[in-house]
DRENLUMLO-971008 format. One record per residue: z, x, y of N, C-alpha, C in turn; residue in one letter; residue number from 1. Coordinates in steps of 0.02 Angstrom, whole numbers, plus 32768, in hexadecimal, padded with zeros to 4 digits. Atoms other than C-alpha are relative to their C-alpha. Example, Ala and Ser with C-alpha at 12.3 -4.5 7.8 and 13.67 -1.06 7.14 Angstrom:
BEGIN
ATOM  nc3  nc1  nc2 cac3 cac1 cac2  cc3  cc1  cc2 rest  nr
ATOM 8000 802D 7FC5 8186 8267 7F1F 8000 802D 803C    a   1
ATOM 7FFD 7FD6 7FC5 8165 82AC 7FCB 8025 7FD9 8037    s   2
# end
This chain:
BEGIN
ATOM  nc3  nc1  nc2 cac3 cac1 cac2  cc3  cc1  cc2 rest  nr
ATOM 8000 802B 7FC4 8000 8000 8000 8000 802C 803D    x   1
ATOM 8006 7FE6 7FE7 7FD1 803D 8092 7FF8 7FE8 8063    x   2
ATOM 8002 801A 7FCD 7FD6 8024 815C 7FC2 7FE3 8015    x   3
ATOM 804A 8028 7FFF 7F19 7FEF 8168 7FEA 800D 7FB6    x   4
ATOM 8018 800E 8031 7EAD 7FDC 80EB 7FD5 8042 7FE3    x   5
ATOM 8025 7FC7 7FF9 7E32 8060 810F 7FEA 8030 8035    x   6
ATOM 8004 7FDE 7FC5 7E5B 80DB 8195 7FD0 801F 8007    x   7
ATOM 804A 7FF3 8005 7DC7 812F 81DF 8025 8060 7FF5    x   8
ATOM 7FF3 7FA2 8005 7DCB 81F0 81B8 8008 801A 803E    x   9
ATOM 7FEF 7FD9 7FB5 7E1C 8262 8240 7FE5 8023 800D    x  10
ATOM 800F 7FC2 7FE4 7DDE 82E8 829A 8014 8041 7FE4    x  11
ATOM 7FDF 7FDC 8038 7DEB 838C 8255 8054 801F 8011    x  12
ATOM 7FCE 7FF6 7FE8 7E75 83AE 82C2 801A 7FF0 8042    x  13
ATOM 7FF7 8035 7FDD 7EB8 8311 8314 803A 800E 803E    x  14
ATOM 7FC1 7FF7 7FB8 7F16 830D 83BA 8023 7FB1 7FF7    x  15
ATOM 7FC0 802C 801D 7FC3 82AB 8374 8031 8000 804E    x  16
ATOM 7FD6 8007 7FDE 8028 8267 83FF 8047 7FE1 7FDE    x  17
ATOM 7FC5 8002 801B 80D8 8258 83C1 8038 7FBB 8036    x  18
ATOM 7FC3 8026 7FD9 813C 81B4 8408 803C 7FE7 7FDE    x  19
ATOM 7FCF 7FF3 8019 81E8 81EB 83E1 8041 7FD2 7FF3    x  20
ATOM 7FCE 802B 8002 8252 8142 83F6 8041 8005 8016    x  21
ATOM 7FBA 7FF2 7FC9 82F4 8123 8460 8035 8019 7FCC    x  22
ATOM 7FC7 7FE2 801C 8364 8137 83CC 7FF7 8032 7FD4    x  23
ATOM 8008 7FB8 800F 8310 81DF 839B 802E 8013 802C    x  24
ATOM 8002 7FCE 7FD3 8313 8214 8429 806D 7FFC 8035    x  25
ATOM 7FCC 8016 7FF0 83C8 81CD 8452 8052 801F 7FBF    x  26
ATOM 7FD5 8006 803F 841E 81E6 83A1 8002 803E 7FD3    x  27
ATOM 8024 7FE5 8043 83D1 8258 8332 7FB5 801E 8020    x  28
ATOM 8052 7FF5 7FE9 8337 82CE 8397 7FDB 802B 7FD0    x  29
ATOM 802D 7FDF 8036 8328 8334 82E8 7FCE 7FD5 7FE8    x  30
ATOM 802A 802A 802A 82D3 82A5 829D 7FB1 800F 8026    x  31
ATOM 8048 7FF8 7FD0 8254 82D0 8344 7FDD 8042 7FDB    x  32
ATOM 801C 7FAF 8016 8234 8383 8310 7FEE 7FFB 7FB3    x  33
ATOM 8003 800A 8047 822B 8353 8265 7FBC 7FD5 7FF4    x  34
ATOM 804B 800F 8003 819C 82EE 8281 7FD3 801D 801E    x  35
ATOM 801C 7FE4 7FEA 8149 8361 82EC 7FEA 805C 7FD1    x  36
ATOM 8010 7FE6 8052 8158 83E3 824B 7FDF 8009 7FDC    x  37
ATOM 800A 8016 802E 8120 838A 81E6 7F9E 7FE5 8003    x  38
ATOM 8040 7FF9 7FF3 8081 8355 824C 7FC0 8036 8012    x  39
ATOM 8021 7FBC 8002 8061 8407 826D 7FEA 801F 7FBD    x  40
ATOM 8018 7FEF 8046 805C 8423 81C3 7FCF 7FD5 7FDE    x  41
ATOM 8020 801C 8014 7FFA 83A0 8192 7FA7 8009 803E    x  42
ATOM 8048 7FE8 7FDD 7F65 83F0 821E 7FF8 7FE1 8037    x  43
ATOM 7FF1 8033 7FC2 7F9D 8383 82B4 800F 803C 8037    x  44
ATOM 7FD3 7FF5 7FC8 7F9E 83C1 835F 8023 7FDA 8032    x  45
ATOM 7FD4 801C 7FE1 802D 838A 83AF 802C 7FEB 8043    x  46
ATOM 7FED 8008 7FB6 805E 8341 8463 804F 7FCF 7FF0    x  47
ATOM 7FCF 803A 7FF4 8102 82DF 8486 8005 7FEB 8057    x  48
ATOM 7FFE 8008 7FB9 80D0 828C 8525 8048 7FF0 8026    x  49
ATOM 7FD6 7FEF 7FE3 8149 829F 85AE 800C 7FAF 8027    x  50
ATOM 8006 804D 7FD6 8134 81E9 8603 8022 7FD0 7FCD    x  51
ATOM 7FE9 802C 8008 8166 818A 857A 804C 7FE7 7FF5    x  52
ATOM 7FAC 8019 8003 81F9 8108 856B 8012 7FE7 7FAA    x  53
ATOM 7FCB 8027 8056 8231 8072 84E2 7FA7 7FD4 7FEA    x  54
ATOM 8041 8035 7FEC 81A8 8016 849F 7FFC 7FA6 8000    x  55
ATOM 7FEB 8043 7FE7 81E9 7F71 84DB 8014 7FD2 7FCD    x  56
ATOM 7FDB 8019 802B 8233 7F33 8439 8027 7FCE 8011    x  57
ATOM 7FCE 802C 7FF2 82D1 7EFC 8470 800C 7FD3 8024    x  58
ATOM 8024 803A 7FBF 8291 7E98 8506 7FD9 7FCC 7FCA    x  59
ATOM 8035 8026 802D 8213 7E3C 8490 802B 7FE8 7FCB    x  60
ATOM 7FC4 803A 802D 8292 7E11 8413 802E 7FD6 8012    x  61
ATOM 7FBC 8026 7FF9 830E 7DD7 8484 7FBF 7FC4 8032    x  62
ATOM 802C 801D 7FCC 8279 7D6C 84F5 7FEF 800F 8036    x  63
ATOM 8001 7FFE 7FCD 826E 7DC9 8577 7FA6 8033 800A    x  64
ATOM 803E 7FD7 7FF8 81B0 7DE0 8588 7FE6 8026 8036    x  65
ATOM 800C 7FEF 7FD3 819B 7E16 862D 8001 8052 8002    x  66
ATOM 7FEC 7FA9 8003 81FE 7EC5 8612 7FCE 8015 7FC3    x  67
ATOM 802F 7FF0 8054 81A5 7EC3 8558 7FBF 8013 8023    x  68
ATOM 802B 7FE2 7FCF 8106 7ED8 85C6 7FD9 802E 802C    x  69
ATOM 7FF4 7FAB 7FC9 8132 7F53 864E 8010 8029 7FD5    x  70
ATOM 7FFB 7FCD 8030 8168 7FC2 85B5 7FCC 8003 7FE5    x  71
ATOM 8037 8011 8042 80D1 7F8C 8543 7FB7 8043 8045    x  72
ATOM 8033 7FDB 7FB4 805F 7FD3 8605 801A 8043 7FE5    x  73
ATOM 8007 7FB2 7FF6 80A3 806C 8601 7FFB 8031 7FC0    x  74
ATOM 8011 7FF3 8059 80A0 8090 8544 7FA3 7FFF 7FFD    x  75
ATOM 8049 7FF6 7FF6 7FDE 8072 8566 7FDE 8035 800D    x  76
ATOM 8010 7FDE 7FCE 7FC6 80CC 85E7 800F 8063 8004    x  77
ATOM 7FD5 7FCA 8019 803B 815B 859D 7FC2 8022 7FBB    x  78
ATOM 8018 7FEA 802A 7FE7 8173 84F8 7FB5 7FF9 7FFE    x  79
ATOM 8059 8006 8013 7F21 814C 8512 7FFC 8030 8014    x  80
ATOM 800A 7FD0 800E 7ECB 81CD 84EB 7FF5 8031 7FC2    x  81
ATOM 7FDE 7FDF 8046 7F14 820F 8457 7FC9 7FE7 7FA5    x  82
ATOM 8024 800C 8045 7EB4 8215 83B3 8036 7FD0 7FCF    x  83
ATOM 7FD7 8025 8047 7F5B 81CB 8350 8036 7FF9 802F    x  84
ATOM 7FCE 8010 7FF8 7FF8 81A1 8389 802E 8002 7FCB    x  85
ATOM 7FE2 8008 8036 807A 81B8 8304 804F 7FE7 8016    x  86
ATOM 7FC0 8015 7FDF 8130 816B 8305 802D 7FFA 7FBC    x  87
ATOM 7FD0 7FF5 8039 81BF 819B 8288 8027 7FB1 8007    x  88
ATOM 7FF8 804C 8003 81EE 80D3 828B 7FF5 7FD0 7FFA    x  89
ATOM 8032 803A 8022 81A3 804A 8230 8003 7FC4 8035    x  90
ATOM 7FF6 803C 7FEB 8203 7FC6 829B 7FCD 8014 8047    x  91
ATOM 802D 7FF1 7FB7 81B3 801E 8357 7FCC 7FF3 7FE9    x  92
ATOM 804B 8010 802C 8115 802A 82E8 7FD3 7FC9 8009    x  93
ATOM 8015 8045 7FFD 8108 7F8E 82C5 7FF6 7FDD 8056    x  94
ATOM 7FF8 8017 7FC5 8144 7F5C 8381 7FAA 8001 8022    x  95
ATOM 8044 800E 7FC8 80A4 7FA8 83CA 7FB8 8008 7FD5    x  96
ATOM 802F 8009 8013 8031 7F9E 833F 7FDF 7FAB 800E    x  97
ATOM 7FFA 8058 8011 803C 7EDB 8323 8018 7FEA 803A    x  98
ATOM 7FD5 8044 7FBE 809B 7E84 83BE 7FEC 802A 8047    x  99
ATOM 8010 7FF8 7FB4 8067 7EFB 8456 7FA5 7FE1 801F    x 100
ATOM 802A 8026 7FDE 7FB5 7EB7 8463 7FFE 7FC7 8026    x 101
ATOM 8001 8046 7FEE 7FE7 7E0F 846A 801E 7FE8 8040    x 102
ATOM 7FDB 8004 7FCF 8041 7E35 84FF 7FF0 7FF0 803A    x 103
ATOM 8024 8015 7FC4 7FB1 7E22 8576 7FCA 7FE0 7FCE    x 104
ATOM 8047 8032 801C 7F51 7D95 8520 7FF6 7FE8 804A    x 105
ATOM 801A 8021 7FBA 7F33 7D60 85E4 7FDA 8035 8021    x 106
ATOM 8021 7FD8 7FE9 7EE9 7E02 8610 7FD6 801B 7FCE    x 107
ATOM 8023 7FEA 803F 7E61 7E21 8598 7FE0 804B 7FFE    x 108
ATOM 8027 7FCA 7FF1 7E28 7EC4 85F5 8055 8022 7FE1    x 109
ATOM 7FC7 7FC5 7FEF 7EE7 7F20 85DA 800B 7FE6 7FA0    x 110
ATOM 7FFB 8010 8065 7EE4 7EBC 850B 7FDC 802B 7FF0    x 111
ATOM 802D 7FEF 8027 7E56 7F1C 84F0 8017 8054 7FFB    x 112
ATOM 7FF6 7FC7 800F 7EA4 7FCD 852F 8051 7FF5 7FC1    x 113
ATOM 7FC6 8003 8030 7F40 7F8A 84C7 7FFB 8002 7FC5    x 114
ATOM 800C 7FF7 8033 7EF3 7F6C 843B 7FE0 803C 7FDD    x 115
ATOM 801A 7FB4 801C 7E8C 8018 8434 804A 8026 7FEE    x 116
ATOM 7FC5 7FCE 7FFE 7F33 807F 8446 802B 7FCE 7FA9    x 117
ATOM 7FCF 8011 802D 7F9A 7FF8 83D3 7FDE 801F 7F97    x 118
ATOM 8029 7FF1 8040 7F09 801B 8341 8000 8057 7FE7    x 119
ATOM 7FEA 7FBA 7FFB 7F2D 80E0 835F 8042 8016 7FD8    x 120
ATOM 7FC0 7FF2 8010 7FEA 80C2 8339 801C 7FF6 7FA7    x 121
ATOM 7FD4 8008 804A 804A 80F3 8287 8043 8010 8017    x 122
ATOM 7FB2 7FEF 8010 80E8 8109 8232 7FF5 802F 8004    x 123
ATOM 800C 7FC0 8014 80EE 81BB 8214 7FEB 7FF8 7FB9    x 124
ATOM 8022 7FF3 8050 80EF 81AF 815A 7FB6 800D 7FE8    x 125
ATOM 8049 803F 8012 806A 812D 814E 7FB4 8032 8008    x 126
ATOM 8046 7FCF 7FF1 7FEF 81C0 81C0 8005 8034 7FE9    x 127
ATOM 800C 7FCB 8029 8023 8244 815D 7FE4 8006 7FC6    x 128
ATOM 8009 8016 8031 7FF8 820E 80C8 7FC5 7FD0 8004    x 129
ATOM 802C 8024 7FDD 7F7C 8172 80FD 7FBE 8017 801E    x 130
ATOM 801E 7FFA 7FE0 7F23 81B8 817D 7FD8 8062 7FED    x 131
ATOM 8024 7FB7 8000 7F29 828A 816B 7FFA 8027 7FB1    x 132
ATOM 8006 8000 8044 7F40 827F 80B2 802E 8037 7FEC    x 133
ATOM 7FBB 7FCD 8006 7FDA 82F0 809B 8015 7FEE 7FC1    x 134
ATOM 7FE8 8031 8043 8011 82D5 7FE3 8039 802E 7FD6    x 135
ATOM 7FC9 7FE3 802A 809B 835B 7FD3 801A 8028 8034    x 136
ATOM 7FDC 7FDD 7FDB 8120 83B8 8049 8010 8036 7FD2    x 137
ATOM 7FD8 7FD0 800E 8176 845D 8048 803F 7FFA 8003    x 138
ATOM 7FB6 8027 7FEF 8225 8423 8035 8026 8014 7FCA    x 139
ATOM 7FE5 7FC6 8028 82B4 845D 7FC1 8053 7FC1 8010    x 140
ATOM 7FBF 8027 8003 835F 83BB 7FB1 800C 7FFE 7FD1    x 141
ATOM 7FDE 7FFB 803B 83C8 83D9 7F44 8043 7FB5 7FFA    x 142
ATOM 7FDD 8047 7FFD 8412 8320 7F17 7FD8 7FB8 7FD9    x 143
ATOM 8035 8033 8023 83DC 8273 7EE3 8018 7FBE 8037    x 144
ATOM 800B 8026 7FC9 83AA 8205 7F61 7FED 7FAD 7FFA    x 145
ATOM 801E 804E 8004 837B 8155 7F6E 7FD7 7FEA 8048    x 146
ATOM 8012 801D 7FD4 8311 80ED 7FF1 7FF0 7FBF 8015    x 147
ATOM 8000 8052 7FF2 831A 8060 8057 7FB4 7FF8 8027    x 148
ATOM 8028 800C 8007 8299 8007 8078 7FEA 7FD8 804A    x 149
ATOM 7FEF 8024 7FAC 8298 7FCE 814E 7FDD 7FCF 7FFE    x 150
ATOM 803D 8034 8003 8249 7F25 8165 7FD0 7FF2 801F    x 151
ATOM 8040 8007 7FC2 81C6 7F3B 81FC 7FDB 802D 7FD2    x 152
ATOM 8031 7FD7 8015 8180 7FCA 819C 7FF0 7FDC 7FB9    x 153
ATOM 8016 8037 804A 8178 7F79 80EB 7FE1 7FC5 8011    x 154
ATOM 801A 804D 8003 8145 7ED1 812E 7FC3 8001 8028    x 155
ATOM 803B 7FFA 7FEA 80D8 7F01 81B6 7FE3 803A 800D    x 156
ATOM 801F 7FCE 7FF6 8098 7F9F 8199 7FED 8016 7FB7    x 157
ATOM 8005 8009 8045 80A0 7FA6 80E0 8012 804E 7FD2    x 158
ATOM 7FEA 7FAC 8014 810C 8053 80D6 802C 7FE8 7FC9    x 159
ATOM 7FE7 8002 8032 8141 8051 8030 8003 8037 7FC1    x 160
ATOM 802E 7FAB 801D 80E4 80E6 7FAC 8012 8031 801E    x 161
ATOM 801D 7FAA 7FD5 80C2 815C 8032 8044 8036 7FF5    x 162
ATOM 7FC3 7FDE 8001 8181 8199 8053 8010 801B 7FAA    x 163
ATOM 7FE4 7FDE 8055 81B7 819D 7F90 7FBC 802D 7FE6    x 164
ATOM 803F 7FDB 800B 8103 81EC 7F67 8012 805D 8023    x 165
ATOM 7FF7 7FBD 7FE9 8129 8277 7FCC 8049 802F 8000    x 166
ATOM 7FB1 7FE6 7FF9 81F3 8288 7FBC 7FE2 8015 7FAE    x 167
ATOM 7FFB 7FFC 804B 81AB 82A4 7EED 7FEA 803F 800A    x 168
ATOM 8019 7FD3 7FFB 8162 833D 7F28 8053 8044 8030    x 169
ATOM 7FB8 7FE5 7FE3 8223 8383 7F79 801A 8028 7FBC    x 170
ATOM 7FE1 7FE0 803B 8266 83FD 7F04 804C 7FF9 800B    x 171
ATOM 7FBD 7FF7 800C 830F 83E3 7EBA 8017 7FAA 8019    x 172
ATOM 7FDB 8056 7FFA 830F 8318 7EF8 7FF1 7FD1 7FC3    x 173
ATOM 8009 8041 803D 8325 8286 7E6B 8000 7FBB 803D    x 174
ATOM 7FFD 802D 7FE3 82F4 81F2 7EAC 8012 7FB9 7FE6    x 175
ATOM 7FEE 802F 8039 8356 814C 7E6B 7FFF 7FBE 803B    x 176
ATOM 801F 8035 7FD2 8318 80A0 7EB0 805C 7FD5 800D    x 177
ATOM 7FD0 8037 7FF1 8393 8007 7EFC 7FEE 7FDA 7FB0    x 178
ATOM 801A 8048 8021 8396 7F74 7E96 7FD4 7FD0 8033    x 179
ATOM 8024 801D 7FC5 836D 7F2C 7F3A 7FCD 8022 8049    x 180
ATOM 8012 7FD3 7FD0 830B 7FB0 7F95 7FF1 7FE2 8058    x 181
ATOM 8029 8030 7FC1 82A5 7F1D 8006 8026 7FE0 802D    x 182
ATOM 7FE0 803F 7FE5 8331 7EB8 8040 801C 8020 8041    x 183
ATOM 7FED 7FF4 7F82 836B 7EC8 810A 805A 801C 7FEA    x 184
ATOM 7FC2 7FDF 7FF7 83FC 7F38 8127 802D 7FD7 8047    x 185
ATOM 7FDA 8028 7FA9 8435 7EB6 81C4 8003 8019 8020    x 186
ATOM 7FFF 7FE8 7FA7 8412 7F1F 8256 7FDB 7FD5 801E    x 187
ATOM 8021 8023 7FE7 8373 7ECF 828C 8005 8007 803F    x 188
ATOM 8008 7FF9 7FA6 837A 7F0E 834A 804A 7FCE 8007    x 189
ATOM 7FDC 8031 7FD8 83CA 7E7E 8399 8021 7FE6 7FC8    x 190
ATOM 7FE4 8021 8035 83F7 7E21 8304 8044 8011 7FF1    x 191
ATOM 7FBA 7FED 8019 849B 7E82 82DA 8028 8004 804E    x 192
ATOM 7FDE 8012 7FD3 84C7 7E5D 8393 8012 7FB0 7FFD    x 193
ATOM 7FEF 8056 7FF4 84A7 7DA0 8389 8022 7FE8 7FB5    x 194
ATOM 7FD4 800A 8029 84E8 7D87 82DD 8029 802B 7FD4    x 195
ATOM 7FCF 7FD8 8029 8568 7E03 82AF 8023 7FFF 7FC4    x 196
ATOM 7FF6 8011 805A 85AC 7DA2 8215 7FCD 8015 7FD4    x 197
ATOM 8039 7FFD 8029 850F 7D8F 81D1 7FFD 8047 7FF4    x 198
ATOM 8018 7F9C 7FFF 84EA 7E5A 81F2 8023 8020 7FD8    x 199
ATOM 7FBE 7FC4 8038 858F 7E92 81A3 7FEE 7FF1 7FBD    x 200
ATOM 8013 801B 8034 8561 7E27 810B 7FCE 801D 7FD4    x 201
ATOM 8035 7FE8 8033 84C2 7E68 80EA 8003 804B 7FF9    x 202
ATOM 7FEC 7F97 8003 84EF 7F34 8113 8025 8008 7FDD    x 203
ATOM 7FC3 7FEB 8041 8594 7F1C 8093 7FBB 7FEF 7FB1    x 204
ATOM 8024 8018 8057 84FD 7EC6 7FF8 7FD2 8042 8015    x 205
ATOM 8034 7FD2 8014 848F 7F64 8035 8029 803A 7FF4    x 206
ATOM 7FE2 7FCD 8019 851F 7FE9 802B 8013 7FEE 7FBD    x 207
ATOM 7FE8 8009 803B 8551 7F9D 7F90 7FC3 801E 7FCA    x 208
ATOM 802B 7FEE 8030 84AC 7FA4 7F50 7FDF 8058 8000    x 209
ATOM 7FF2 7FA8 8008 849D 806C 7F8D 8038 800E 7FCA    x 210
ATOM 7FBA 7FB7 801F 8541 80AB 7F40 7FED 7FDE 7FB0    x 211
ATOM 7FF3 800B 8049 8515 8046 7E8E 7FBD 8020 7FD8    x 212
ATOM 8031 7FCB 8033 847E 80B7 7E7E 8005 804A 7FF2    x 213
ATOM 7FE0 7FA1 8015 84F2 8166 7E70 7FC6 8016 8027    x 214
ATOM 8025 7FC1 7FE5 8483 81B2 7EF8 8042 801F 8022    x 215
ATOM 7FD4 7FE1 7FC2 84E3 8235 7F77 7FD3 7FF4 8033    x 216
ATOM 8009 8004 7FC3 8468 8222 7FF8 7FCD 7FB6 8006    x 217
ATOM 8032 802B 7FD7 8401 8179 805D 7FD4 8004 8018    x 218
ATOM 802D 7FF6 7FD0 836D 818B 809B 7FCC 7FB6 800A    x 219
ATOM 8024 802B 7FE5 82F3 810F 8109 7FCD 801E 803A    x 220
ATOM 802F 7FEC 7FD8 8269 8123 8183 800E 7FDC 8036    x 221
ATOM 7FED 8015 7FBE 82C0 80C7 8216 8052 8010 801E    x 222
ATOM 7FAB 7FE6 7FF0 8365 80FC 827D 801B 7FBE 800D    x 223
ATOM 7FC3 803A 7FF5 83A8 805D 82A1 8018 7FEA 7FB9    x 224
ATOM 7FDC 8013 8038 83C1 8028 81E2 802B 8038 7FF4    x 225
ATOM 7FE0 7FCC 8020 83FC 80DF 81C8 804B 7FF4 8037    x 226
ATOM 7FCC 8018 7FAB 847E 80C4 8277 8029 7FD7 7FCA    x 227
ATOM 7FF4 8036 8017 84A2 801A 8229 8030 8027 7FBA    x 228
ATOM 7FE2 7FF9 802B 84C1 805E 8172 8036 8026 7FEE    x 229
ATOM 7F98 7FB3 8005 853A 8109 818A 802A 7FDE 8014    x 230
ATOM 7FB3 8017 7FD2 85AA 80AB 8201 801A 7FCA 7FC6    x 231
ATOM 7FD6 804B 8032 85BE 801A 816D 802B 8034 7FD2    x 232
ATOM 7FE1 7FDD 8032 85CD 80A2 80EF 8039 802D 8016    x 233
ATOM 7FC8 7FDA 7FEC 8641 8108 8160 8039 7FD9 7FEC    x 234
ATOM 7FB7 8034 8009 86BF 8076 8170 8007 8002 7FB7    x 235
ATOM 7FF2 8011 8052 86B0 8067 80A2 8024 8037 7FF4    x 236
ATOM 7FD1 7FBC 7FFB 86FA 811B 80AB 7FAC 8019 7FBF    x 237
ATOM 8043 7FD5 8027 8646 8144 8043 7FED 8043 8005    x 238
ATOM 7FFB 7FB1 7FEA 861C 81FA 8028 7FA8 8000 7FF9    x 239
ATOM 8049 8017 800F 855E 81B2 8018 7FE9 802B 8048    x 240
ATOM 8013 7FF6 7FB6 84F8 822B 80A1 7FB2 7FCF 801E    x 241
ATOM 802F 8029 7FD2 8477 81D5 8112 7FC6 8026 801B    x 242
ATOM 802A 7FCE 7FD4 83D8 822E 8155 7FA7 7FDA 8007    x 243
ATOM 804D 8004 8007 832E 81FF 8190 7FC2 8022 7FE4    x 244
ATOM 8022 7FD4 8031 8297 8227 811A 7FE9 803A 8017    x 245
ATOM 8027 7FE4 7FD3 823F 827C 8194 8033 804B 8005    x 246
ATOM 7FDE 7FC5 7FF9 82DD 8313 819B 800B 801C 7FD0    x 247
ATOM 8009 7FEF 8046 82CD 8327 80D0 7FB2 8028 800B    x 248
ATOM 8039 7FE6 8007 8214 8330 80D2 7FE5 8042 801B    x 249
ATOM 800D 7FD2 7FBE 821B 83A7 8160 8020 8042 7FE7    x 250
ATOM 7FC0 7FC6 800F 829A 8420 8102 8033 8016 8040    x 251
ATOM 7FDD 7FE9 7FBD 830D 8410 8191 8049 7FD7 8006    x 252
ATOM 7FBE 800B 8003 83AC 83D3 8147 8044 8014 8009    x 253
ATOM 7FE8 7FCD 8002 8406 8471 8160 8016 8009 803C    x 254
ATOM 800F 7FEE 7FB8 83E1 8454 8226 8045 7FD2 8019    x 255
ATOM 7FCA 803E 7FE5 846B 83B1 8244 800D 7FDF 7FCB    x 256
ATOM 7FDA 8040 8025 84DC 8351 81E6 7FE7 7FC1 7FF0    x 257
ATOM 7FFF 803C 8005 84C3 82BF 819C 800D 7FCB 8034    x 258
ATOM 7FE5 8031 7FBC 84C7 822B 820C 8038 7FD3 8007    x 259
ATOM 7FB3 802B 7FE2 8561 81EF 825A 802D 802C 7FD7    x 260
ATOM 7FB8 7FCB 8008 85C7 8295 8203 801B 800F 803F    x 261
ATOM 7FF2 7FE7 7FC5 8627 82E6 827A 7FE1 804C 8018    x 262
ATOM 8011 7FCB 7FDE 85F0 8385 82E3 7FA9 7FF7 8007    x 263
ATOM 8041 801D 7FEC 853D 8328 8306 7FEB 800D 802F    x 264
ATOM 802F 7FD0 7FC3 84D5 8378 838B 7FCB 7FD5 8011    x 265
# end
């Protein structure tokens, strides 16, 4: 399964703009360098434009289209140009693959630069694998891992293969599935603000279903489920570590702690 169907072949050596996401770039900026790595290695040259912001997500989920918009503009305006766009986050991904066109269905001249740029934009995985055809890292984890499965990227992007395909190529990782790999860890952006019951509910049935597959470490391809899942598993007193795929694949586990240990940089 794959993010399109039939991407067109790249260039022999594509100019990758890198849009790094607020809670990279806020939380966790190895996961940035880690995709920038990783695209170097895979024959990408690599920009991380300097202009950009959020890509209006959280405005757009909560209704507030107007700001969704003025972010969606400068995200345009920011990345055209660029042969690819890549984005270590299924849920942003999704944001401006699928929902930023639609943002100017009244301006059909600014849909049309939206839609060029939004048709540009991946997960990371998805264009490593997908797009530049990458089908094995230099990498070296010693552990046995499991992965969750984020639901913007699984549902609308169709990242599923690509990540475990290429974590099989990690020397020294076992990889042992959920029972429930697919099912929503209750962050959901906004969602674990507006219904907090609900959220705790479903992050205790997804730590449950982590710790009953004997891995030591979590991995996912979005930071908010990963955010979301350490802090559940912290409170459990869990010794389960947490890390985005993207800092495995990268061999750059060695660089920062696990997420949400202490002495985090």
């Amino acid at each position: 399964m794959s993010q399109t169907s039939s991407p067109a072949a790249p260039p022999a050596r594509p100019r990758v703009a890198l849009f790094v996401t607020c809670l990279v770039d806020l939380h966790r900026p190895t996961i940035g360098f880690a995709a920038i790595k990783l695209l170097q290695a895979a024959g990408c040259e690599v920009e991380v434009p300097r202009g950009q912001t959020c890509c209006g997500q959280p405005a757009y989920n909560s209704g507030d289209r107007a700001t969704a918009r003025d972010l969606a503009r400068a995200f345009i305006e920011t990345f055209a140009g660029y042969d690819y766009i890549a984005v270590p986050s299924g849920s942003c991904a999704g944001m401006l693959r699928h929902h930023v066109p639609g943002l100017f269905d009244d301006d059909p001249e600014l849909r049309t630069r939206a839609q060029a740029v939004s048709e540009r934009t991946y997960e990371l995985v998805s264009f490593l694998t997908d797009v530049m055809g990458m089908d094995k890292v230099e990498a070296r984890y010693e552990g046995t891992v499991t992965y969750h499965d984020a639901c913007s990227g699984l549902r609308e992007l169709g990242v599923k293969d690509q990540p475990r395909r290429l974590l099989g190529t990690v020397g020294g990782l076992t990889l042992t599935e959920m029972a429930e790999p697919e099912t929503c860890c209750g962050f959901g952006g906004t969602f674990c603000v507006k219904y907090p019951d609900i959220s705790t509910r479903m992050v205790s049935d997804k730590t449950r279903d982590v710790t009953r597959t004997g891995a030591d470490t979590l991995l996912a391809g979005d930071l908010g489920c990963l955010l979301n899942v350490a802090g559940r598993l912290e409170r459990e007193g869990s010794k389960v570590k947490v890390r985005h795929v993207a800092e495995v694949l990268a061999d750059m586990t060695a660089l920062v702690p696990p997420i949400g240990e202490p002495n985090e940089k």
